[in-house]
C-alpha positions in Angstrom: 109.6 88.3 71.8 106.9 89.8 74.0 107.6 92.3 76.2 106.1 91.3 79.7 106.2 93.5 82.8 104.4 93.3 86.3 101.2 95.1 87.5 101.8 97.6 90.3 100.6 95.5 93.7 100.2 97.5 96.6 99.2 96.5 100.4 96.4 99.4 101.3 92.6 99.5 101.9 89.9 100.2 98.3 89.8 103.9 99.7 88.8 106.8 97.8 92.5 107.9 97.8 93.5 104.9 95.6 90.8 106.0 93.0 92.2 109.4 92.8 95.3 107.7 92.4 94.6 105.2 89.9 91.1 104.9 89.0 91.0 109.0 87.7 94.7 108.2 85.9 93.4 105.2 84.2 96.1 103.2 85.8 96.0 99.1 86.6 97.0 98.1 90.5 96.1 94.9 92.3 95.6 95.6 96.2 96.6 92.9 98.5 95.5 92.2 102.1 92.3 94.4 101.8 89.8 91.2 102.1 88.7 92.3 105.4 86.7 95.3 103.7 84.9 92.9 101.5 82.0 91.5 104.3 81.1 87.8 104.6 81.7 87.2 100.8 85.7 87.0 101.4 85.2 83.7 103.6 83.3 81.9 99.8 83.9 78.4 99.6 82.7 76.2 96.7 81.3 73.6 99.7 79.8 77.2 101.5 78.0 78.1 98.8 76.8 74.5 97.5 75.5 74.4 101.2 73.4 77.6 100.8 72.2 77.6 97.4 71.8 73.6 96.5 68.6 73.3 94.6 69.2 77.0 93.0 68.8 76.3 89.5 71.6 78.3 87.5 72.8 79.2 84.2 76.3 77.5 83.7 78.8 77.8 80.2 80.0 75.1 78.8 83.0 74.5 76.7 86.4 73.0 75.8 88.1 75.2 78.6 88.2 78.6 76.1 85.0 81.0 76.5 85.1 83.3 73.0 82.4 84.9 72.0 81.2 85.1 68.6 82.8 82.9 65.6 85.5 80.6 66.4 85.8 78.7 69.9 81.8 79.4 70.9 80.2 77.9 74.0 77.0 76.3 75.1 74.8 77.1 78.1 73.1 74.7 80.1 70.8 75.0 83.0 71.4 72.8 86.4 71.0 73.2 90.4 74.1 75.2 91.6 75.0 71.6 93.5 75.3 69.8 90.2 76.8 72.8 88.6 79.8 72.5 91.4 79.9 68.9 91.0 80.4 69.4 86.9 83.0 72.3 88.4 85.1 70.2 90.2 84.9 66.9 88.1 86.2 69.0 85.1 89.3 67.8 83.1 92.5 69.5 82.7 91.2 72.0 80.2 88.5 73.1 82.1 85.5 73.9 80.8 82.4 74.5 83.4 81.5 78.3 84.7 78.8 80.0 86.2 80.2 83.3 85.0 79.3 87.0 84.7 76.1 86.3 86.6 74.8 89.7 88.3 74.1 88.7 91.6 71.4 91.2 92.5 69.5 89.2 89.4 70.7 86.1 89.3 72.0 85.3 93.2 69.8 87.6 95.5 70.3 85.3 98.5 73.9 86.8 98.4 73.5 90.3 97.9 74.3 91.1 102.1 77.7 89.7 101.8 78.5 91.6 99.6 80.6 95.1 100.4 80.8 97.4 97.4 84.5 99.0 96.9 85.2 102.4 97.2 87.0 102.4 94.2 84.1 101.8 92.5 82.3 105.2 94.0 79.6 104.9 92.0 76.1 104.0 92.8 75.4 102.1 89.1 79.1 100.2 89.7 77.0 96.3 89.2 78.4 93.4 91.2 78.9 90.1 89.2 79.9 86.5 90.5 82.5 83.9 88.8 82.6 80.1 89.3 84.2 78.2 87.3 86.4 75.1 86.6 90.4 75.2 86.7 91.8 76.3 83.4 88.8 78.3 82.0 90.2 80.7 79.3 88.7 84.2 78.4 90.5 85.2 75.6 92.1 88.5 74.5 89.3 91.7 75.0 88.9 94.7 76.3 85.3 96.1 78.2 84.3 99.9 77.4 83.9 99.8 81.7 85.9 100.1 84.7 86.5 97.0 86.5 87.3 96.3 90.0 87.7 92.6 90.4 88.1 90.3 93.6 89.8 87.2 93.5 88.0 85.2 96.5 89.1 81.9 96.4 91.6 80.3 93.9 93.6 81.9 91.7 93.5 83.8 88.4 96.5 84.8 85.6 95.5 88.1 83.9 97.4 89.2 80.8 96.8 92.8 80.3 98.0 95.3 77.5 97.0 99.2 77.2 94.8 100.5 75.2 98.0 102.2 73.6 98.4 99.2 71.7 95.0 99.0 70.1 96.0 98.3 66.7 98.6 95.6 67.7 95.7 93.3 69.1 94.4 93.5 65.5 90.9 94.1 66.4 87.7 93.9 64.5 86.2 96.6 62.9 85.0 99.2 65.6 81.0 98.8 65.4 80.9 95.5 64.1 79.6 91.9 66.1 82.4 91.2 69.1 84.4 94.4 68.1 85.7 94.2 71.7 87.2 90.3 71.0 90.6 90.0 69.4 91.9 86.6 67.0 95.0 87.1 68.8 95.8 84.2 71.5 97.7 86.2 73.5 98.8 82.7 76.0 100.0 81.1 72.5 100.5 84.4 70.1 101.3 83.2 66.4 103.6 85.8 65.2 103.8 84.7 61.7 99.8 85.9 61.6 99.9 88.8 63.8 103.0 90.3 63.9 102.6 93.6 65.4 101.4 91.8 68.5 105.1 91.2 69.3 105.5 95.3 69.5 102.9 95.3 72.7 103.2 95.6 76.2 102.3 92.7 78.6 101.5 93.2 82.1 100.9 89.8 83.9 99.6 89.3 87.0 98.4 86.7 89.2 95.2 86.8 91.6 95.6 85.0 95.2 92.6 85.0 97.3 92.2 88.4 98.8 93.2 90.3 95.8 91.7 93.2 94.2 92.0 94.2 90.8 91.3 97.6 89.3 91.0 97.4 85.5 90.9 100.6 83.7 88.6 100.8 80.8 89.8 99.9 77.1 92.6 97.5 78.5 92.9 94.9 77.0 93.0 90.9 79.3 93.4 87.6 78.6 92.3 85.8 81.9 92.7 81.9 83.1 91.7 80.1 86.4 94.6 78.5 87.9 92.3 76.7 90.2 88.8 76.4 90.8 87.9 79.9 91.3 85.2 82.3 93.1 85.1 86.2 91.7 83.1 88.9 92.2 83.5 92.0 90.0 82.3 95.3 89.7 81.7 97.2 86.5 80.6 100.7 86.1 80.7 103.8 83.7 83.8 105.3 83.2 84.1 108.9 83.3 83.9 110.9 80.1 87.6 111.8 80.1 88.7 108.3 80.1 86.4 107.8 76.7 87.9 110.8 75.1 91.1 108.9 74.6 92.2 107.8 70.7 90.6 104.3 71.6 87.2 105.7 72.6 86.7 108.2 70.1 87.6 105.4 67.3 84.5 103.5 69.4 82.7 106.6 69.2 82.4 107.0 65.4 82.0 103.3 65.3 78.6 103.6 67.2 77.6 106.3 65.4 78.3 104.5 62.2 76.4 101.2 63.4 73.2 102.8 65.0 73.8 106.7 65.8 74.8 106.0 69.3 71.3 104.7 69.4 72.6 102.2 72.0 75.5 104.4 73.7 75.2 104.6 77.6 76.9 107.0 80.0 79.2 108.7 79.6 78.2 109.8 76.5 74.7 110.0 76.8 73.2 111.7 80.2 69.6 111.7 81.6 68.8 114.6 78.9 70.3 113.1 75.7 73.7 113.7 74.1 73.7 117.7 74.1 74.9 118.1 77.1 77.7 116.4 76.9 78.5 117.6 73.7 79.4 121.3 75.3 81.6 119.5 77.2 83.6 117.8 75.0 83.6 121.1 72.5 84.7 122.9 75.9 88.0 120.3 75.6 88.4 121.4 72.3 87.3 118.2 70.8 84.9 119.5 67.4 83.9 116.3 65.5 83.0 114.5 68.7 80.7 117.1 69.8 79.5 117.4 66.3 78.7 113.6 66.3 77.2 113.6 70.0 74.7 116.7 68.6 74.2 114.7 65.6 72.8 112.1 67.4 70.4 114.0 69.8 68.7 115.1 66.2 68.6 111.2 65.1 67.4 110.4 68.2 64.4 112.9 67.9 63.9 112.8 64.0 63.8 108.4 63.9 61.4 108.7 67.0 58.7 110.8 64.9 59.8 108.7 62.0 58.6 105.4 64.2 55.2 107.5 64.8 54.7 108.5 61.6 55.1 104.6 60.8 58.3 105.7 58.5 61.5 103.3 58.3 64.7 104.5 59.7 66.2 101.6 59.4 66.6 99.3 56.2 68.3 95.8 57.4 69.5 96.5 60.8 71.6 99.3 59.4 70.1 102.7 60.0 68.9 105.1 56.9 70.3 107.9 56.2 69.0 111.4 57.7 68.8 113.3 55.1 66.2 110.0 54.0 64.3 110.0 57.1 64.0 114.0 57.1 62.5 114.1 53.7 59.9 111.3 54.4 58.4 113.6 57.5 58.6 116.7 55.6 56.7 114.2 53.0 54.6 113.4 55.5 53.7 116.7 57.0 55.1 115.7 59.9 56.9 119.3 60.0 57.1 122.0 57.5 59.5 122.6 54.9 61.4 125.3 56.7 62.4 122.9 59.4 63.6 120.1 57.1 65.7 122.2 55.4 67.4 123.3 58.8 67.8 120.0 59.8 69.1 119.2 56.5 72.2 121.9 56.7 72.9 120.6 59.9 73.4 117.1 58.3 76.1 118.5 56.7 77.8 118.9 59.3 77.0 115.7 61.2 78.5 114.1 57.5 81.7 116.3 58.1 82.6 115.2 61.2 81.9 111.2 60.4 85.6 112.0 58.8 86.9 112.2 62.4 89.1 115.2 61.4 89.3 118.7 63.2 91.0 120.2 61.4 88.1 120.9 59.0 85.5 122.6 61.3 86.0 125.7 62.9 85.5 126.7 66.9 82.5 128.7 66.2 81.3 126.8 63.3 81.0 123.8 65.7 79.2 126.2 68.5 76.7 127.2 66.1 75.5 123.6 65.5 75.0 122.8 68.7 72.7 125.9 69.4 71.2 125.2 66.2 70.7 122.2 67.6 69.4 122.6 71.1 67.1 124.9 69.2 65.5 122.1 67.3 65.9 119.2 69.5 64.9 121.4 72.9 61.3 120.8 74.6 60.2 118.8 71.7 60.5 121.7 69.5 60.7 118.9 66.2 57.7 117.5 67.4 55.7 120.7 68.1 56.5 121.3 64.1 
């Protein structure tokens, strides 16, 4: 038996007070009755947009009515006007099928960019607005997105299905750092219990969408999400803030990245407009040792495989990146620095390779400060390079 409880709805405008409130917390609400702060985009029709973008041609997903990524139930794309696109939206059968989704309109829909109000919620200038059309009865299944979410519902409805990140290992997720990590095998509409028992031990928060709705998503939640009609969206994803990802969930996402490409591809909030140091301090500042370790770690990858790519030196074998202490004795090889500097960056490795185990409890307070000054040493003003 699942366990299924309501989302928090409240009637108040997408103010800056709600985001102390909720968005700072981490915490789910829908907002209801706040369409008037959206601009023109709240009066979206299917017939009012056919009107204005007709002969648009636009990418649309197609499918059985269920939109997985990855293995399993996969989906096609196919390119049409946006007036055939609605046609295909509204002639759909009962299991749905047709969507023009996650589209970012600034990109893809630039004709609509001045209806559309950005939330406060958001309050943040990177927070990316995306549209949703789609047929009745299109199914994304069980996720979770390493982003904050605030989500309009403009016209139809939507069903979410949400669960805290609190129950990560009861949606039986791939391994973290891995293709589609962020996808669970569960089918949490139809959950088989005989394959995924701990499932049953989870949360559910349900909640339905009626036009004028807002959603605020925290990040690492996961959703299952179905159109109960033919349905209009526009969402907002941005960073979260670093204390959000400092959570058991993201740290287990941390090490996975690191593990997969050294946080090669890691964004914000992990990785500012100077590299990973920074934030580093403050994540050793909140006591957190093997994270900050990691986050130094890979401001040296970062440096050490970009003189590896100059010196025409692999640091990867396979997709799969080589290991530093590799890389680091190929440029000393190589003259690309002297002996004295590989063998510092070589006792820092040890370290980095300590805190891969995830574990505190096996590196000291200043034993983790002095990496990271040994490390700002070596990877400040290109000091690696100057070598």
């Amino acid at each position: 038996m699942i366990n299924v409880a309501s989302v928090e709805r409240i009637a108040a405008p997408e103010n800056s007070s709600l985001a102390e409130e909720y968005v700072r917390p981490g915490r789910p609400v829908v907002i209801s009755g706040a369409a008037s702060e959206w601009g023109p985009m709240a009066d979206w029709t299917p017939e009012k947009l056919e009107s204005r973008l007709d002969g648009k041609l636009v990418r649309v997903s197609l499918s059985a009515g269920v939109f997985r990524y990855g293995a399993g139930d996969s989906f096609t794309y196919d390119i049409m006007t946006f007036r055939q696109a609605a046609a295909a939206i509204r002639s759909a059968g009962p299991a749905g099928g047709v969507y023009v989704m996650q589209q970012p309109i600034a990109r893809s829909f630039p004709e609509l960019c001045a209806d559309v109000r950005a939330s406060e919620l958001a309050g943040a200038e990177s927070a990316v607005a995306h549209f949703w059309f789609g047929s009745a009865n299109n199914v994304t299944p069980l996720h979770y997105d390493a982003v904050c979410n605030v989500f309009r519902q403009v016209y139809g409805r939507k069903r979410f299905l949400l669960y805290s990140p609190t129950f990560f290992d009861e949606m039986y997720p791939p391994p973290v750092g891995g293709p589609f990590a962020h996808v669970s095998p569960v089918d949490a509409e139809r959950p088989d219990l005989t394959r995924h028992p701990r499932f049953a031990a989870a949360k559910q928060l349900e909640v339905v969408l009626n036009p004028g709705d807002t959603l605020f998503l925290p990040p690492f939640w996961w959703h299952c999400v179905r159109s109960l009609d033919i349905s209009i969206s526009v969402n907002f994803w941005w960073a979260p803030e670093l204390a959000h990802c400092l959570a058991t969930v993201g740290l287990r996402l941390l090490a996975g990245a690191y593990e997969r490409d050294r946080l090669a591809t890691m964004g914000a909030p992990f990785r500012g407009p100077e590299g990973f140091l920074r934030t580093a301090r403050e994540v050793l500042k909140l006591g957190l040792r093997w994270p900050a370790i990691l986050l130094a770690g890979a401001e040296i990858e970062r440096v050490v495989r970009g003189l590896a790519k100059a010196h025409g030196i692999a640091a990867s074998v396979d997709g799969a990146p080589r290991a530093l202490a590799e890389v680091n004795r190929d440029l000393a090889a190589a003259g690309a620095y002297s002996a004295e500097l590989a063998g510092r960056i070589s006792r820092l490795d040890r370290w980095f390779e300590l805190a891969r185990g995830a574990r505190d409890e096996v590196i000291g307070e200043r034993e983790a400060v002095d990496v990271l000054d040994e490390v700002e040493r070596l990877a400040g003003p290109a000091q690696v390079a100057a070598e």
